[in-house]
C-alpha positions as CSV (number, residue, x, y, z in Angstrom):
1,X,-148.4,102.4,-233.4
2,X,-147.9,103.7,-229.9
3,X,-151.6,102.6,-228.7
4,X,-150.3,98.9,-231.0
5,X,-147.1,98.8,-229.0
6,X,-148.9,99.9,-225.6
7,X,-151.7,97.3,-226.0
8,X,-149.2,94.7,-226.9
9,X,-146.9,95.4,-223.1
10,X,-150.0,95.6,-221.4
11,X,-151.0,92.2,-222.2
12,X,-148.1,90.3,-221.7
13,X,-146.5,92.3,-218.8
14,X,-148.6,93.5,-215.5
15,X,-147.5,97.5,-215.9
16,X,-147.6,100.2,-212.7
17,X,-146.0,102.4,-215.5
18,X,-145.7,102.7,-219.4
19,X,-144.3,105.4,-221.5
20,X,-143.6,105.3,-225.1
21,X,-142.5,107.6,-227.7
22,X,-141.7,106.9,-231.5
23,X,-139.4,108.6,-233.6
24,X,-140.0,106.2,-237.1
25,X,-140.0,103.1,-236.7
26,X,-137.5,103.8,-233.7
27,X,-139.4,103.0,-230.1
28,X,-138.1,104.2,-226.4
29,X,-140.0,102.7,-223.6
30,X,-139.7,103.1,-220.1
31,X,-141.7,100.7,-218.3
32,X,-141.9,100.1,-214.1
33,X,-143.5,96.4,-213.2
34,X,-142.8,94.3,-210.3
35,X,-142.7,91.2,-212.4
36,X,-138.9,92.5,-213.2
37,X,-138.1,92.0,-209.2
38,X,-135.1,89.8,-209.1
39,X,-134.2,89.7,-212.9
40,X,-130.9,90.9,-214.9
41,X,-130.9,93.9,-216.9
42,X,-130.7,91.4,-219.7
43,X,-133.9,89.5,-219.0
44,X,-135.5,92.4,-218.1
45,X,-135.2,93.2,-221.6
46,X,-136.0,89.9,-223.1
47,X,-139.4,90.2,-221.3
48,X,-140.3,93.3,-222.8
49,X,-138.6,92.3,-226.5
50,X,-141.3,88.7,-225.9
51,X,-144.2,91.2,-226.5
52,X,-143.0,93.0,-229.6
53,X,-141.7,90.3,-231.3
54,X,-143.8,90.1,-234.1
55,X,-143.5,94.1,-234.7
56,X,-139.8,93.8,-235.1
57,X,-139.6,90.9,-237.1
58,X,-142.3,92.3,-239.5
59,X,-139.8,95.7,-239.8
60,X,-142.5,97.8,-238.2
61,X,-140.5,98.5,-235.4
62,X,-136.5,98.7,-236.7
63,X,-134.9,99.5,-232.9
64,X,-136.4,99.3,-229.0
65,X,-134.6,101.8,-226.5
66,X,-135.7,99.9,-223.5
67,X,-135.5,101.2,-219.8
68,X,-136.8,98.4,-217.7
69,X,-137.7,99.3,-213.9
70,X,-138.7,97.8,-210.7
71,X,-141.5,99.9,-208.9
72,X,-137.9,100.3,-206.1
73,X,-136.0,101.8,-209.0
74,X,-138.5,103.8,-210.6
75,X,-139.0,105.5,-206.7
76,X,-135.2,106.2,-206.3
């Protein structure tokens, strides 16, 4: 599911850094892109929520933990 759910983000969102880990059908990501410069926490995580959609709505995926950086944040 990880490499799934890694493929997925990596289509969709132009990634500096990705990391994953699954505990069930319970995801935590941490992902640094600079396409989140200038955007809310919230939309931050609507972007990365746009590439699993399909996972979550099929019950694959049951809860995202989602930590959404700028490549400024991820540095601090």
């Amino acid at each position: 599911m990880q490499e799934e759910i890694n493929r997925l983000i990596r289509e969709q969102i132009a990634v500096e850094h990705l990391e994953i880990e699954m505990a069930g059908n319970h995801c935590t990501l941490v992902i640094v892109s600079a396409e989140f410069e200038g955007l809310s926490p919230v939309k931050k995580q609507q972007r990365v929520y746009q590439c699993l959609n399909e996972k979550i709505a099929s019950g694959e995926i049951h809860a995202v933990n989602i930590r959404a950086l700028t490549p400024a944040q991820w540095q601090a």
